[in-house]
GUPALUM-627475 format. One record per residue (C-alpha): residue in one letter; residue number from 1; x, y, z. Coordinates in pm, 1 decimal. Last residue first. Layout:
BEGIN
+-----+-----+----------+----------+----------+
! res !   n !     east !    north !       up !
+-----+-----+----------+----------+----------+
!   A ! NUM !        X !        Y !        Z !
...
+-----+-----+----------+----------+----------+
//
This chain:
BEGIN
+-----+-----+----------+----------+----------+
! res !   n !     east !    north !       up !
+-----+-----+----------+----------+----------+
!   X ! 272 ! -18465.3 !  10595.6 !  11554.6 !
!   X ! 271 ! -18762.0 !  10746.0 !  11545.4 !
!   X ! 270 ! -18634.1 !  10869.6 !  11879.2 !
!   X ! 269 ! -18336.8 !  11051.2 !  11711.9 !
!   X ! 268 ! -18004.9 !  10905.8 !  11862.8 !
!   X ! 267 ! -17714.1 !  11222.4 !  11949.3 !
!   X ! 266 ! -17910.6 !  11229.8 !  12319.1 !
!   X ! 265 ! -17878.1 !  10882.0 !  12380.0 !
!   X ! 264 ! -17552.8 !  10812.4 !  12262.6 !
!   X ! 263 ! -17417.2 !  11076.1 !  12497.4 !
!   X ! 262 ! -17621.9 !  10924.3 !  12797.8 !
!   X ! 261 ! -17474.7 !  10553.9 !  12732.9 !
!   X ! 260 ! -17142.3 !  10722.5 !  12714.0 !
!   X ! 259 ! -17174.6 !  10946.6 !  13055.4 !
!   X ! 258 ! -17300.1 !  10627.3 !  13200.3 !
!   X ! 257 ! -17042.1 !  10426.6 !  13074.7 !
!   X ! 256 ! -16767.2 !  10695.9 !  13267.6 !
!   X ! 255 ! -16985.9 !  10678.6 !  13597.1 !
!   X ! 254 ! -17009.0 !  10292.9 !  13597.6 !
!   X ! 253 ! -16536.2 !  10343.6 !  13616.5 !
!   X ! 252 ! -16576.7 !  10540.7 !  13847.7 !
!   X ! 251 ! -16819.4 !  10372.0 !  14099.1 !
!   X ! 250 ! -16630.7 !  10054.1 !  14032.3 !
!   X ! 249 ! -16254.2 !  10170.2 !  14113.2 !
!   X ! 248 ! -16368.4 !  10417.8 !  14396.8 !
!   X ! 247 ! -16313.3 !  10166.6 !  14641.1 !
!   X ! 246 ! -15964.7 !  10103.7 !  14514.1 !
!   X ! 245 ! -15836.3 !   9806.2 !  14376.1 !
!   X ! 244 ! -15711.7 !  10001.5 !  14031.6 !
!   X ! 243 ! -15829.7 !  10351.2 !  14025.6 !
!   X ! 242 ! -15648.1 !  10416.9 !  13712.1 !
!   X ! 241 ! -15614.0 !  10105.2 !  13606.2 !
!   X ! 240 ! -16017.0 !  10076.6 !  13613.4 !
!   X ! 239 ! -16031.2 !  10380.2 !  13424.0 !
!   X ! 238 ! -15832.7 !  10248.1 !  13140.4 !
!   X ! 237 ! -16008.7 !   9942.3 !  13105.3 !
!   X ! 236 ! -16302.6 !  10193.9 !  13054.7 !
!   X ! 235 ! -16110.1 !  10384.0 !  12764.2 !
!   X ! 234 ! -15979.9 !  10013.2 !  12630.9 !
!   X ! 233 ! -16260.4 !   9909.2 !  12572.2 !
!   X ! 232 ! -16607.1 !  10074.1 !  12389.4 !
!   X ! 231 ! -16798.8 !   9892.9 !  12137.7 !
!   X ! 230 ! -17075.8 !  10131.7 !  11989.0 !
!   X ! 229 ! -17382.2 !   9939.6 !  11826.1 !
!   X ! 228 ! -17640.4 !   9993.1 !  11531.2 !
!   X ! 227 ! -17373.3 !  10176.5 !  11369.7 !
!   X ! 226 ! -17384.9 !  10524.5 !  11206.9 !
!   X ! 225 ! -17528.4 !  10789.4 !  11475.9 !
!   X ! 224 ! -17391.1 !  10624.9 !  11714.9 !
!   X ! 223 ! -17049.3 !  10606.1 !  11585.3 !
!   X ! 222 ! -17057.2 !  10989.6 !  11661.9 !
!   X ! 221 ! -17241.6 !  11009.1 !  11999.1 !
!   X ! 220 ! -16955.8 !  10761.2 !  12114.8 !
!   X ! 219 ! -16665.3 !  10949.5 !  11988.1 !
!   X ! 218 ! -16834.0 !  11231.8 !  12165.9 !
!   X ! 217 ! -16849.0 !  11027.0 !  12470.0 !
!   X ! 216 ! -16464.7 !  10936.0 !  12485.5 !
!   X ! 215 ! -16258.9 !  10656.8 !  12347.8 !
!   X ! 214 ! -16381.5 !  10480.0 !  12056.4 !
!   X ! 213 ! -16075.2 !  10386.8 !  11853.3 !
!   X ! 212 ! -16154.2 !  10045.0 !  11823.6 !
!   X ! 211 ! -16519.6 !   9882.1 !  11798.7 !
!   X ! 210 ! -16825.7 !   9953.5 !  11571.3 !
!   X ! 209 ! -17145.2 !   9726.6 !  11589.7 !
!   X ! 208 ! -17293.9 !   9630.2 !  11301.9 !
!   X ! 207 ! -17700.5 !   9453.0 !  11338.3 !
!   X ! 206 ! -17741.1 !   9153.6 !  11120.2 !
!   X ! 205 ! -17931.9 !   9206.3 !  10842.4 !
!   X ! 204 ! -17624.8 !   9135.5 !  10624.2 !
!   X ! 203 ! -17523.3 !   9256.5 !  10233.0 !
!   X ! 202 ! -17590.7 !   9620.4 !  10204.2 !
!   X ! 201 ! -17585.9 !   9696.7 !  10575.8 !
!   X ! 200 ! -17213.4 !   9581.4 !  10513.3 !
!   X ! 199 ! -17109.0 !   9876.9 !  10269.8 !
!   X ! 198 ! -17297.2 !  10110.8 !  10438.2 !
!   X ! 197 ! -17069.9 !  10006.1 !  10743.0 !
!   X ! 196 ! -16763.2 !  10085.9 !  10539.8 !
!   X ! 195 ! -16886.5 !  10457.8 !  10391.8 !
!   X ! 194 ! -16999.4 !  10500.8 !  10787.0 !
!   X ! 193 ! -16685.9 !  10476.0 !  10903.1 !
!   X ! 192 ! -16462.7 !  10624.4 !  10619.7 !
!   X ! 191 ! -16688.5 !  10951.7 !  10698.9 !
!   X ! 190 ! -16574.4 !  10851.2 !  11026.8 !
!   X ! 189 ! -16196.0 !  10876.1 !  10967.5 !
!   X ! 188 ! -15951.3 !  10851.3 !  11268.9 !
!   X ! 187 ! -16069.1 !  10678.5 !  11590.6 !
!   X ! 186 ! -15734.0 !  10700.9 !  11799.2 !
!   X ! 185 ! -15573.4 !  10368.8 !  11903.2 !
!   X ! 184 ! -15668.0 !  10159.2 !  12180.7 !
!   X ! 183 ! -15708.5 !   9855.1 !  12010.2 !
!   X ! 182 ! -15435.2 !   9771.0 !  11759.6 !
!   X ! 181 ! -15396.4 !   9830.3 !  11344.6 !
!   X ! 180 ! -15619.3 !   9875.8 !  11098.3 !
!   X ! 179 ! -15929.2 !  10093.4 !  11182.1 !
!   X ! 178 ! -16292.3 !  10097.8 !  11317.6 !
!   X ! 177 ! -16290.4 !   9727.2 !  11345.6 !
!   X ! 176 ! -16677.1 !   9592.4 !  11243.9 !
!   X ! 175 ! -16790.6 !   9362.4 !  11495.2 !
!   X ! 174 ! -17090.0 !   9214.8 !  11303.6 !
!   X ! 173 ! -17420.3 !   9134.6 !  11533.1 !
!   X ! 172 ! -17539.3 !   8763.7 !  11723.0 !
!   X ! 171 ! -17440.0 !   8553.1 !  11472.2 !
!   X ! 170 ! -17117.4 !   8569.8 !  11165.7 !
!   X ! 169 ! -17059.4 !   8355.7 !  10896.4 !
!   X ! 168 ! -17283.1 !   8508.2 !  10615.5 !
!   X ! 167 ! -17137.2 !   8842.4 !  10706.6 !
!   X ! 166 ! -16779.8 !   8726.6 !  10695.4 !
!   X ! 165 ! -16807.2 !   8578.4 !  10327.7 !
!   X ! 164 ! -16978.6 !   8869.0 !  10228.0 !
!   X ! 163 ! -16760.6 !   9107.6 !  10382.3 !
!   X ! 162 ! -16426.5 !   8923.3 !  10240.2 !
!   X ! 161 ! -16604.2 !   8926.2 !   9870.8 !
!   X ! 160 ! -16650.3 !   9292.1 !   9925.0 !
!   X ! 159 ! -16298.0 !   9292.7 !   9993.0 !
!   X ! 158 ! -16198.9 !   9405.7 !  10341.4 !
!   X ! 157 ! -15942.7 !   9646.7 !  10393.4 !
!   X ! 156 ! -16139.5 !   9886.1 !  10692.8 !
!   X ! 155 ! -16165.3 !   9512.6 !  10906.0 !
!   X ! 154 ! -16454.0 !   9251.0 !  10973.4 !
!   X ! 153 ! -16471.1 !   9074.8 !  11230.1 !
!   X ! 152 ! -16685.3 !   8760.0 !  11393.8 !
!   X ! 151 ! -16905.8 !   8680.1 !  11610.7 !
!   X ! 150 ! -16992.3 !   8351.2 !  11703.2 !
!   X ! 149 ! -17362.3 !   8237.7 !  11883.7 !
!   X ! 148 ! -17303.2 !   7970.7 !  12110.9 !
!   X ! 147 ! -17680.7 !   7710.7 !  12071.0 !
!   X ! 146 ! -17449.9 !   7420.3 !  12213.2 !
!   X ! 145 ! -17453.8 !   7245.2 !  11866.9 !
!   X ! 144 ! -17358.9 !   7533.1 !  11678.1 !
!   X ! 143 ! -17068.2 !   7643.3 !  11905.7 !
!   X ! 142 ! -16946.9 !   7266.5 !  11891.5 !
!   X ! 141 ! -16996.1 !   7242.8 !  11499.9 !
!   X ! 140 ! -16816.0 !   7599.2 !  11445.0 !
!   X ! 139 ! -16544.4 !   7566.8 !  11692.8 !
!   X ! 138 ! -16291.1 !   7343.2 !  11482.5 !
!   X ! 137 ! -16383.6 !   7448.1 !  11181.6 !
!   X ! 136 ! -16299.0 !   7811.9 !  11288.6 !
!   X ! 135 ! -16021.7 !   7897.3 !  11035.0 !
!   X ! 134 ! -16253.3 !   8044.0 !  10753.4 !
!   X ! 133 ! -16440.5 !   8240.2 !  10993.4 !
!   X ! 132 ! -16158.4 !   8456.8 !  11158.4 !
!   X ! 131 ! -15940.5 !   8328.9 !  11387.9 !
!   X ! 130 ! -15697.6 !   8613.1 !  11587.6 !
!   X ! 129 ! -15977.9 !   8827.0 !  11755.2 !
!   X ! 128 ! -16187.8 !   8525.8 !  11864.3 !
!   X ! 127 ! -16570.9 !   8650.7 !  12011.0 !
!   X ! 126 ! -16789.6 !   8427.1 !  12208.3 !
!   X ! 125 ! -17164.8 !   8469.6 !  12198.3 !
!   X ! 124 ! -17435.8 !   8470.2 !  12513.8 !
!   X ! 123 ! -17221.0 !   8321.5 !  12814.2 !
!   X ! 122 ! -17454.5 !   8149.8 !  13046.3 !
!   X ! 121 ! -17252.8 !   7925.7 !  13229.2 !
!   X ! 120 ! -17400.4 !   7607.2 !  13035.5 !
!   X ! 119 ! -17339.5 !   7810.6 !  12713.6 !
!   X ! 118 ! -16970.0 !   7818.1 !  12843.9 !
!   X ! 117 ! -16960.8 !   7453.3 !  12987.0 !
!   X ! 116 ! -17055.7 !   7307.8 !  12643.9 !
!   X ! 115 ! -16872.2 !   7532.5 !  12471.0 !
!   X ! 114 ! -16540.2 !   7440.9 !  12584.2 !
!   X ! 113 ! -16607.0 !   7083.4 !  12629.3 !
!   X ! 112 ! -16617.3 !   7099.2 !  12279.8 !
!   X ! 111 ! -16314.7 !   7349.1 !  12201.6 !
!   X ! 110 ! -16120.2 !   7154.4 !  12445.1 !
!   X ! 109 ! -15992.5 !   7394.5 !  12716.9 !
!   X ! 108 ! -15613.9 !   7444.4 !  12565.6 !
!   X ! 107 ! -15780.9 !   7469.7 !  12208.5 !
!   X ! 106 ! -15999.9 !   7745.1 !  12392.0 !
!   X ! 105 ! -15727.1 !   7934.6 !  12572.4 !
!   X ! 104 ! -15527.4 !   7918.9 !  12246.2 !
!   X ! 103 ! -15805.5 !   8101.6 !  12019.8 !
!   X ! 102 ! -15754.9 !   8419.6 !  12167.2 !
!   X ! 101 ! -16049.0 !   8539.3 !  12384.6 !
!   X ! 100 ! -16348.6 !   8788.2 !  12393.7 !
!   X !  99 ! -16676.4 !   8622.4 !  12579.9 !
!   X !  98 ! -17009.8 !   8796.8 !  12513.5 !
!   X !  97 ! -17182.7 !   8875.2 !  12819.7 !
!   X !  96 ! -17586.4 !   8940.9 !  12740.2 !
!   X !  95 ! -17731.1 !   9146.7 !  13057.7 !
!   X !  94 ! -17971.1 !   8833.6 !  13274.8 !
!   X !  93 ! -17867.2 !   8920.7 !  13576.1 !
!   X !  92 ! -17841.6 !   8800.1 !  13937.5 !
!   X !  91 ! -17825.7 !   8461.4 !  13925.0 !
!   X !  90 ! -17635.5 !   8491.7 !  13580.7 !
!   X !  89 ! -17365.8 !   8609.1 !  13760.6 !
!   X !  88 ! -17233.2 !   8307.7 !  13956.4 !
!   X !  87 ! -17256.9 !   8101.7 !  13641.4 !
!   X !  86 ! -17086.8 !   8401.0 !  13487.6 !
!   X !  85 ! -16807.8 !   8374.0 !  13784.8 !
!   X !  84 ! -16754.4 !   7965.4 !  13740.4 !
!   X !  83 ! -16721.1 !   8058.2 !  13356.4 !
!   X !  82 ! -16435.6 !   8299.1 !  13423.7 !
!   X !  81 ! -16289.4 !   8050.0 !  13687.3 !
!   X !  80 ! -16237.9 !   7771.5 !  13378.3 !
!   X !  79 ! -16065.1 !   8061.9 !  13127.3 !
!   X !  78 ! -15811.7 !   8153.7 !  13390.8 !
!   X !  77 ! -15793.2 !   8456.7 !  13621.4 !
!   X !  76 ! -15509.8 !   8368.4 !  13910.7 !
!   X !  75 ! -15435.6 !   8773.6 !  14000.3 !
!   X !  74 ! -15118.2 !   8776.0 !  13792.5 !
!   X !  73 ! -15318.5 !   8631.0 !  13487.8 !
!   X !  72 ! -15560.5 !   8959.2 !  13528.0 !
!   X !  71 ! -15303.4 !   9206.2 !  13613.4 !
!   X !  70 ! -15135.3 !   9077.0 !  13273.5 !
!   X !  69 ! -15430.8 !   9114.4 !  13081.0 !
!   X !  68 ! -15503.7 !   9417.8 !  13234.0 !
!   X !  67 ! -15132.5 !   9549.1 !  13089.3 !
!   X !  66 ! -15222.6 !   9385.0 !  12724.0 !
!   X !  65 ! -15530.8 !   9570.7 !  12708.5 !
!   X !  64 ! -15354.7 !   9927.3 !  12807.7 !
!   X !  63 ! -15081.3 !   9792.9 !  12564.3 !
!   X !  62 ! -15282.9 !   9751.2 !  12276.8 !
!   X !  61 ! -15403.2 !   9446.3 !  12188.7 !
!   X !  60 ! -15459.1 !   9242.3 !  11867.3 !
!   X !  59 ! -15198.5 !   9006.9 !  11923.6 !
!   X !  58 ! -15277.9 !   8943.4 !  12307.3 !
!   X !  57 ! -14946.7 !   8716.7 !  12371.1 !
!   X !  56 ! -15035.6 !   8620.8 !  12771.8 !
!   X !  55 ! -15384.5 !   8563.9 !  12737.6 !
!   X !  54 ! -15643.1 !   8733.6 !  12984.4 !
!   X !  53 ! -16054.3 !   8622.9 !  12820.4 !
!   X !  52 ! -16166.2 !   8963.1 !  12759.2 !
!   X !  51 ! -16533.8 !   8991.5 !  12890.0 !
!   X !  50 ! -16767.6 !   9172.0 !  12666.1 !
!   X !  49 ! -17059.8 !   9342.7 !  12813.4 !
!   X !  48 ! -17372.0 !   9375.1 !  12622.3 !
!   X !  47 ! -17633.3 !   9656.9 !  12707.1 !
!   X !  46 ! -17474.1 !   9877.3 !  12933.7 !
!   X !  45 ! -17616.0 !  10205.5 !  13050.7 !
!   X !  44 ! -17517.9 !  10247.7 !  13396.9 !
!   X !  43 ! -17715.4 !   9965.0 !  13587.1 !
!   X !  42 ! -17553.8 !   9744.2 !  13342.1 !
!   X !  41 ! -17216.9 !   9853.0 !  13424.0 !
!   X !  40 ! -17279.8 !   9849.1 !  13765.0 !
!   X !  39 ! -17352.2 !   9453.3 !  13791.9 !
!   X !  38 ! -17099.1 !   9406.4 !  13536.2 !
!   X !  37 ! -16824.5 !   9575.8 !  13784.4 !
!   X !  36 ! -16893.7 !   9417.0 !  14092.6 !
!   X !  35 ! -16852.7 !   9076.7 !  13911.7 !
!   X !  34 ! -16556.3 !   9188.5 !  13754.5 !
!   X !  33 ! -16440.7 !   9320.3 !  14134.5 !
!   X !  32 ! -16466.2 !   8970.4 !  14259.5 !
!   X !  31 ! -16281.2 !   8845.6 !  13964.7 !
!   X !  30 ! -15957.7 !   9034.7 !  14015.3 !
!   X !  29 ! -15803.3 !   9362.6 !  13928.5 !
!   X !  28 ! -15861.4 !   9301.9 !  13614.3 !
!   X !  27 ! -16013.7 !   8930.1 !  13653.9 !
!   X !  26 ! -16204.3 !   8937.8 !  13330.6 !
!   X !  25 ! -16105.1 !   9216.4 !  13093.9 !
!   X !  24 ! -16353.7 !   9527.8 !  13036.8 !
!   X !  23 ! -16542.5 !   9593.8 !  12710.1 !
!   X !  22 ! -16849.8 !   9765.2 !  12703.2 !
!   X !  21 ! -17117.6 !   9742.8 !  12450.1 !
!   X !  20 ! -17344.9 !  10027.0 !  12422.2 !
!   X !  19 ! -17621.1 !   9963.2 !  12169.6 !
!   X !  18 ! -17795.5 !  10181.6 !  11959.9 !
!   X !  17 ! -18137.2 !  10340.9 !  12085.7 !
!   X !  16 ! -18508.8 !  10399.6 !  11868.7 !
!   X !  15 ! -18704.2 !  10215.4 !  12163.8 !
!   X !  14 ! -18779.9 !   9962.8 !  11891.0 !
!   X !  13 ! -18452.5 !   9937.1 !  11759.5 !
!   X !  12 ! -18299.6 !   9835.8 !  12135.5 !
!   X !  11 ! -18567.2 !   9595.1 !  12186.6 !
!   X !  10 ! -18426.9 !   9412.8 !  11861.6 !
!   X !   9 ! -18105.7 !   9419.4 !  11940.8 !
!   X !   8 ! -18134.8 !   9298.8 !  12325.2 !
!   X !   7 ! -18313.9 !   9025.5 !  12174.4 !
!   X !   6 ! -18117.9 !   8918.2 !  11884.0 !
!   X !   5 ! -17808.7 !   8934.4 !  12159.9 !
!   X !   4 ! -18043.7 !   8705.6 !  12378.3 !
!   X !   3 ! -18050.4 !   8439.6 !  12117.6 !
!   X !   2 ! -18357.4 !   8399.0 !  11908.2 !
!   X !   1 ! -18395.6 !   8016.8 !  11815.9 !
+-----+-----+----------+----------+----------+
//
């Protein structure tokens, strides 16, 4: 069955355009504003949104993730009132939302019941920074079963064995990580980029998507012209502290994905 990632990908190619996939944590500054905020972000340009799951020991996290995080579990977020806010969303839009969390809010749900509820909700693919494929036994047969597509990563060290391996695991698109280390940190190398996303193309058809590091829109343009999708996160987490609860928090923070979705835009040739 196609999942609506597969979709979104494929409709993408055809009108010659990469993905924009936005990253913004669930519940920063509270849930009422995340629903504000994927309403606007979709209206601005974009086509997944990841929702970070708020864990208190974010091991792949910079601080500006680790500091919504915190906002998040101070304003009462939890894994149970994320899916009760999709369910609310998905009556008024069909974007794909991939969930982001650590692998302890899950085992603390019941990774069954867990995706039960969450394809139920409407989440489109789930995303587990610290469990890569050869340590998700326990979520592979209840992801499967509920038709929950899993993403995994793939880092700059990989083996070609690793990327295989990976590859073969992995639905819905590769999240390739830009560079070793934490998100938020400066993209470096993207001759080393594109050399490492060759690499994949090689061995997958599924669509790569590049993540960490990108931070402003001619980071963007760049990755755009290499990947099949652009993950951006901790620049627009970092608008939303910057504005925090304020009215201009959401109008902001669409303007800044806008100005990304735009820069991608005009770098992409229309024969794609």
């Amino acid at each position: 069955m196609t999942s609506k990632l597969d979709h979104t990908f494929t409709q993408l190619r055809q009108r010659g355009e990469k993905a924009l996939i936005t990253y913004i944590m669930a519940g920063d500054p509270s849930l009422r504003e995340t629903e504000q905020l994927v309403m606007e972000l979709e209206q601005a340009g974009a086509d997944i949104i990841e929702l970070g799951v708020p864990f208190s020991d974010p091991i792949a996290d910079g601080p500006v993730i680790q500091q919504a995080a915190e906002r998040a579990l101070r304003s009462g977020t939890s894994l149970r009132t994320i899916l009760s806010m999709i369910a609310r969303l998905r009556a008024r839009t069909q974007v794909p939302l991939v969930l982001m969390a650590y692998y302890n809010s899950i085992h603390a749900f019941g990774p069954e019941r867990f995706c039960q509820e969450a394809a139920r909700s409407g989440v489109d693919g789930l995303i587990m920074p610290d469990m890569p494929p050869d340590e998700a036994g326990p979520l592979k047969g209840p992801a499967a079963a509920a038709g929950l597509p899993l993403i995994f990563l793939l880092a700059p060290t990989s083996t070609e064995a690793r990327r295989t391996f990976v590859a073969r695991q992995s639905q819905g698109f590769i999240y390739y990580v830009s560079l070793t280390g934490i998100t938020g940190a400066k993209l470096l190398n993207l001759a080393d980029v594109r050399k490492n996303v060759e690499k994949i193309r090689k061995i997958t058809q599924l669509p790569v998507a590049v993540g960490f590091g990108v931070a402003t829109t001619e980071d963007a343009a760049n990755v755009a012209a290499i990947a099949d999708g652009v993950i951006v996160g901790s620049a627009i987490v970092k608008q939303i502290a910057a504005y925090g609860q304020q009215l201009e928090m959401v109008k902001q923070t669409a303007e800044f994905v806008r100005s990304l979705k735009t820069a991608m835009r005009l770098a992409q040739p229309k024969s794609g």
